[in-house]
Structure formats: C-alpha cells, structure tokens
C-alpha positions in Angstrom: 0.0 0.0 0.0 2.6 2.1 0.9 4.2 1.6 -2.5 0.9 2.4 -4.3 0.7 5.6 -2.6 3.8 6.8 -3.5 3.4 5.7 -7.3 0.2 8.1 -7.1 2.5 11.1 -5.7 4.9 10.5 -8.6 2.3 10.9 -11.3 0.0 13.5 -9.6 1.9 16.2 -12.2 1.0 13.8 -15.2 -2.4 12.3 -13.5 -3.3 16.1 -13.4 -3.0 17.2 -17.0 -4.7 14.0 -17.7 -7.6 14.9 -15.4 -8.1 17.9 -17.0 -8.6 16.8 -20.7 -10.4 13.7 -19.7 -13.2 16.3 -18.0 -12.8 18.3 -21.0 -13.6 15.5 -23.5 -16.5 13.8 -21.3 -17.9 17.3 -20.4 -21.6 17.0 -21.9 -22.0 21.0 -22.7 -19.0 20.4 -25.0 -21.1 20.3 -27.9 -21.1 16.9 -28.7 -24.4 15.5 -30.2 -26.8 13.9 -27.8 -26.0 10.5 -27.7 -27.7 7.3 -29.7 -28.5 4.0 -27.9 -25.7 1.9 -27.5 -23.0 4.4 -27.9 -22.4 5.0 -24.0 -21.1 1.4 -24.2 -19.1 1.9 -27.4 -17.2 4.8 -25.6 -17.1 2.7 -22.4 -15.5 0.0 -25.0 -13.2 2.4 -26.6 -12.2 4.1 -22.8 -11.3 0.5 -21.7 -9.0 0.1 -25.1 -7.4 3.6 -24.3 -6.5 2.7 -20.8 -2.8 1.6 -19.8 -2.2 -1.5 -17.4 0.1 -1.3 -14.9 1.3 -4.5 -13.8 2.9 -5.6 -10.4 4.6 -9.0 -10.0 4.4 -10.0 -6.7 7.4 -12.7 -5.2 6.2 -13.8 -2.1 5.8 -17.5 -0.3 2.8 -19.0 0.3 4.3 -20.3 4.2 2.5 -17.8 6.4 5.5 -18.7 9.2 7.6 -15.8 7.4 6.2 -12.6 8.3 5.7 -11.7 5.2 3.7 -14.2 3.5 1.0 -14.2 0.3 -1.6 -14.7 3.0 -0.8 -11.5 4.6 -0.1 -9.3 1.9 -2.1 -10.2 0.0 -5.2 -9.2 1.0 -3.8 -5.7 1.5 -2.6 -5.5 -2.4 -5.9 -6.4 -3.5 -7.5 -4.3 -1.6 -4.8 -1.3 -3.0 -5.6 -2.2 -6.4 -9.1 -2.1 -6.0 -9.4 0.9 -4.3 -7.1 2.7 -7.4 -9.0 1.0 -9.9 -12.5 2.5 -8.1 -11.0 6.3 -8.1 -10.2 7.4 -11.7 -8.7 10.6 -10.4 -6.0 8.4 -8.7 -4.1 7.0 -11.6 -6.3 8.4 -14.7 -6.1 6.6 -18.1 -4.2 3.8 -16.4 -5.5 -0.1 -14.6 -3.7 -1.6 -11.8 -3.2 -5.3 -12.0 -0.9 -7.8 -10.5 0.2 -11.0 -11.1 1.7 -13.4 -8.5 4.6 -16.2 -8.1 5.8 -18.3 -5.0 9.3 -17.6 -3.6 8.8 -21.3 -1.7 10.7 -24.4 -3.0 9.6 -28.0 -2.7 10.0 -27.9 1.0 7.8 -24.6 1.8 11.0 -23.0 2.3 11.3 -19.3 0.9 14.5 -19.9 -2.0 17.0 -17.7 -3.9 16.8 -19.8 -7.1 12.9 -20.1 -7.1 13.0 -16.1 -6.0 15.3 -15.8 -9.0 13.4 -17.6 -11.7 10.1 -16.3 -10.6 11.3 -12.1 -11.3 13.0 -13.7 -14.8 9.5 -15.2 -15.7 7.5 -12.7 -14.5 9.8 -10.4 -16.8 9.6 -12.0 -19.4 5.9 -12.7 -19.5 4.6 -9.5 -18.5 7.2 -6.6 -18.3 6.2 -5.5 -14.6 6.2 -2.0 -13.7 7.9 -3.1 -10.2 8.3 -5.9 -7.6 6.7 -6.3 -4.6 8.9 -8.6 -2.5 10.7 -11.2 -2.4 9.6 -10.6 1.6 13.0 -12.9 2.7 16.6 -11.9 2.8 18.2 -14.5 1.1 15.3 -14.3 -2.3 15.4 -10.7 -2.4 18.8 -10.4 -2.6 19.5 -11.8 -6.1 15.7 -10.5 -7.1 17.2 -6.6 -6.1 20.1 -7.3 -8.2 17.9 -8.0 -11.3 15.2 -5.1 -10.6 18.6 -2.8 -10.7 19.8 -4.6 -13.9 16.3 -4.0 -15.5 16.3 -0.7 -13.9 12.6 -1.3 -12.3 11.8 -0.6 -8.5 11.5 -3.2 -6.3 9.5 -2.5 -2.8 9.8 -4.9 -0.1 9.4 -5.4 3.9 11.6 -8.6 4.1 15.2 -7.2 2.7 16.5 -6.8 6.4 20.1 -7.5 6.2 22.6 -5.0 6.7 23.9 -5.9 3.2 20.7 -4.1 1.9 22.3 -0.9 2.9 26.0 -1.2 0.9 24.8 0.5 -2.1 25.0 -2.2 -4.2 20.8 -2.6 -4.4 19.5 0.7 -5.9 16.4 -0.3 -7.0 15.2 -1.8 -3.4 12.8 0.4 -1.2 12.3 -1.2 2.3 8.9 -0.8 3.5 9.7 -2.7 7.2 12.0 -2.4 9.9 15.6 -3.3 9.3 18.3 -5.0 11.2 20.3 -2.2 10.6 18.0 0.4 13.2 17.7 -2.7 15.2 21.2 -2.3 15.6 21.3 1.4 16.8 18.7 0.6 19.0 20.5 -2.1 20.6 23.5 0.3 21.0 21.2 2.3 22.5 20.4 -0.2 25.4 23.4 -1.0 26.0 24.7 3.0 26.2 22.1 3.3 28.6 22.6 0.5 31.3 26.3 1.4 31.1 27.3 -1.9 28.8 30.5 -0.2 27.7 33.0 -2.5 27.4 31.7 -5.9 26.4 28.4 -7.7 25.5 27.4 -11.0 24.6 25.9 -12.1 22.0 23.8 -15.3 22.4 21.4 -16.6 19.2 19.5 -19.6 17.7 21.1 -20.3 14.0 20.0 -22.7 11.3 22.7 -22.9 8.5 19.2 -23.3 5.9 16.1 -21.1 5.4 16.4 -17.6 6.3 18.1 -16.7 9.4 16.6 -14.8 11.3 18.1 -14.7 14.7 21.7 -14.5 12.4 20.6 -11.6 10.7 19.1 -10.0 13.5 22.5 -10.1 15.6 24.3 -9.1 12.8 22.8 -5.3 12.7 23.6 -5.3 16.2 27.1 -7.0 16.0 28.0 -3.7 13.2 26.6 -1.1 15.6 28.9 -2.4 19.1 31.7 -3.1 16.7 31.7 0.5 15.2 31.2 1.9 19.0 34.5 -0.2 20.1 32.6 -2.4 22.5 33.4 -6.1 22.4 31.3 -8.8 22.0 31.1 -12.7 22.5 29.0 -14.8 20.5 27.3 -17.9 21.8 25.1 -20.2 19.0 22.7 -22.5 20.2 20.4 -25.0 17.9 16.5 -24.3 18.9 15.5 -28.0 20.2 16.2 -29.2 23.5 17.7 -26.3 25.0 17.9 -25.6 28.9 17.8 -21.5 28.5 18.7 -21.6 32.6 22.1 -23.0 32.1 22.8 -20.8 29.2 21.9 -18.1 31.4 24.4 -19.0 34.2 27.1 -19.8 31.7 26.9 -16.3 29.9 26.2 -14.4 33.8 29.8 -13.5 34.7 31.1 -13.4 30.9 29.8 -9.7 30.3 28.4 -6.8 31.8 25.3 -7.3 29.6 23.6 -9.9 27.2 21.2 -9.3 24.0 19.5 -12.6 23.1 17.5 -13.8 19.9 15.6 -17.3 20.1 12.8 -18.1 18.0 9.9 -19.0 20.2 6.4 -19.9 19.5 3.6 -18.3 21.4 1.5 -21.3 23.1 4.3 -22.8 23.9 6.0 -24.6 27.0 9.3 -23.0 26.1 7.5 -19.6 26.4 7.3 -20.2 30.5 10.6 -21.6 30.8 12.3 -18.7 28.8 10.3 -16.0 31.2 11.5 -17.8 34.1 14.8 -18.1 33.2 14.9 -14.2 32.8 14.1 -13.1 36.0 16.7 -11.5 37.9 18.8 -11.5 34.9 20.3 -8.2 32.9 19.2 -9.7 29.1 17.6 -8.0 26.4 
C-alpha cells in the first residue's frame, strides 16, 4: 500500500494534465451531439482500449510462518488495487493489475533460485512496472540485483540485512523495519545500562532457510563493533535447549547480554524462557 501511494504522488503532475482533458472531453455541454442507444457502451469499450495496465509482480511465499507471506499481503494488495481501480482521479487513463509467483521451494522454504526464476518469468511474461517482495533476505537479494539490472523498483518489507544498505541494491525500497536500526537501538540499550566495554551475544542459528536470529545479531554485531565495544557470541540450535544453564554460563562473561531465540507463542518454552529471565540483565 505504501508503494501504491507513493506511485500516485509520482504521477499526480501527469495524473493532473490527464484529469483535466479527460473532464474536458467527457464534459456534456462540450457540444457533442446527444448520444444514440448503445454508444455510451461503445465509448465505455473504446475508454477500456485507451486505458494503460500497470502490472505488479508480486514474489512472495505462500508459508505464512515468514512474516511476510502471500496470505498476509495479499489481502492488503488487493485491496490497493481495488481501491485505485474505483478512483479514476487516482491514476487516470491507467488499470492496476498484479500477477503473483511463489518464492517457496519443494520444502515450503522461501529460496534464492525459485525467488530468482520467478522475477525472470514474471519479466519475461509480462514486463512489470515493479516488484513487490521477495519478503525474505536470502530471495530478495538476487531479485534486487535484477530489478537494478532492469532498472525497475523493487519495494519490499523482508530485505532486512545489513547488506541491503551497501549501495550495491539501488532499486530496493524497504517498506519494514531493518536489522540495521535494530542495531542502533540495541547500542542504545546497551549506552544506557552502562554496557561499555563488552556484551554478549547469544542466538538460535540454522545454516538453511532464512536466518533470522543470524541476521538479527548481525545489525547489532555492526553497531557495538563500530562503538569499540566487544562482544562474544554464543550459537545455540532451537531443540532441547535448557535456556537456565545458558543463562548461568553467559552471567559472569559480560556486563550485559542481548539474546535472539525463535519462540512460538503457546508454547511450554515460552514459560521456561520467562522464568529463566528473571533476575537477569538480558535484552
């Protein structure tokens, strides 16, 4: 939606001078002739031929676990393009349309390659005005390098990385919160209960999908590095896990802790985590 909005602001010059001679043409003191049966749907025929699509491809996975799934964005880019569509004064002379391909492999798992091939068929087929999404790291990174090859924008939540932010993806507008602030703001709780010297680290990481909890620490990692505090890093796998021991093993090792585990709500972990933070300095 976001994206939509701003595509209106950066034709309201154009969609203005197209305004005005469309009223111009359809005002009925104009002079025309009154018109014959039928020929109200001839000109709603011929207005339909005159009109220009835009197209959006949209590279998002089906698996609503990712944040930024079909099932949840979806509903809010059909409800954009209808909404455009219903206001000619939004986008005159012009259609919105989209047209839609997974970023999910075999395994429901959002992929680079099937990110990849789905922006080189959706290209190919249908010449999109922009992408929306891929909504994962690891898909919109080789997507973002195509959209700036093909010089078309490419507006997504899910490029979080700090890679996103080395110049080398021009074409990528971030529409969601990024790794990189959650870095700043991770400096900033540490600046503020005096965490000055060193800070550990301690993260869930799977060496497949899309790394989350990696990524996360990463923006974070950058922001104590560039401030000259040191960290330690601690990597745990997310199965049976006793977060209490980690705790104790990670108490005396710095004079503050920032943890990322992936935790479902509902579940038993959810009480043992809680419990395991009391009386402890983590964030």
């Amino acid at each position: 939606m976001v994206f939509l909005k701003q595509l209106c602001l950066y034709r309201k010059k154009e969609a203005g001078t197209l305004l005005m001679v469309l009223l111009v043409l359809l005002d009925p003191s104009a002079g025309r002739e009154p018109q014959r049966p039928g020929s109200r749907r001839r000109h709603a025929r011929d207005q339909e031929r005159r009109w220009q699509n835009i197209t959006l491809a949209v590279i998002l996975p089906q698996n609503a676990r990712y944040p930024w799934a079909w099932p949840r964005v979806g509903p809010a880019v059909e409800r954009a393009v209808r909404t455009i569509n219903s206001d000619p004064t939004l986008l005159p002379d012009h259609r919105l349309s989209y047209v839609f391909n997974s970023s999910e492999d075999s395994n429901g798992i959002c992929s680079e390659s099937v990110a990849s091939l789905a922006a080189v068929d959706l290209k190919l087929a249908h010449d999109p005005w922009a992408f929306i999404g891929p909504g994962c790291s690891y898909a919109a990174a080789p997507v973002g390098l195509f959209t700036a090859h093909w010089d078309v924008p490419m507006i997504t939540a899910g490029a979080t990385a700090v890679a996103f932010y080395n110049g080398v993806y021009p074409s990528i507008t971030n529409t969601g919160p990024t790794h990189k602030k959650l870095g700043r703001f991770g400096l900033r709780v540490c600046l503020e209960s005096e965490w000055r010297e060193h800070v550990a680290l301690v993260f869930s990481d799977h060496k497949y999908d899309d790394r989350p909890c990696y990524f996360a620490i990463e923006g974070l990692y950058e922001e104590l590095k560039a401030f000259n505090i040191s960290t330690h890093h601690s990597v745990f796998e997310e199965k049976e896990i006793n977060y209490a021991q980690i705790l104790a093993d990670i108490q005396n090792s710095a004079d503050g802790t920032l943890l990322c585990s992936l935790i479902l709500p509902g579940t038993s972990r959810v009480g043992s985590v809680a419990a395991a933070f009391q009386n402890s300095e983590i964030w």
